[in-house]
C-alpha positions, 0 to 999 in steps of 0.5 A: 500500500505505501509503495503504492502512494509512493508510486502516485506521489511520483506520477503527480510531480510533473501533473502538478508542475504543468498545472501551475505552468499553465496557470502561471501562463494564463495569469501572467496573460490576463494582466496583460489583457487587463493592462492594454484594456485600462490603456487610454487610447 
């Protein structure tokens, strides 16, 4: 049982890390949108 949850721990590392690169990436493009639509044209 525990090297089970061993086994699940490691197959979640990279899940986890491409979840927070993603969400890392879709925030970092909602400032931007956020800033070019708070611009006075």
């Amino acid at each position: 049982m525990e090297k089970l949850s061993e086994d699940f721990k490691d197959r979640q590392k990279p899940v986890s890390r491409i979840i927070v690169a993603v969400s890392a990436a879709v925030a970092g493009f909602l400032i931007m949108l956020f800033r070019a639509i708070k611009k006075p044209r």
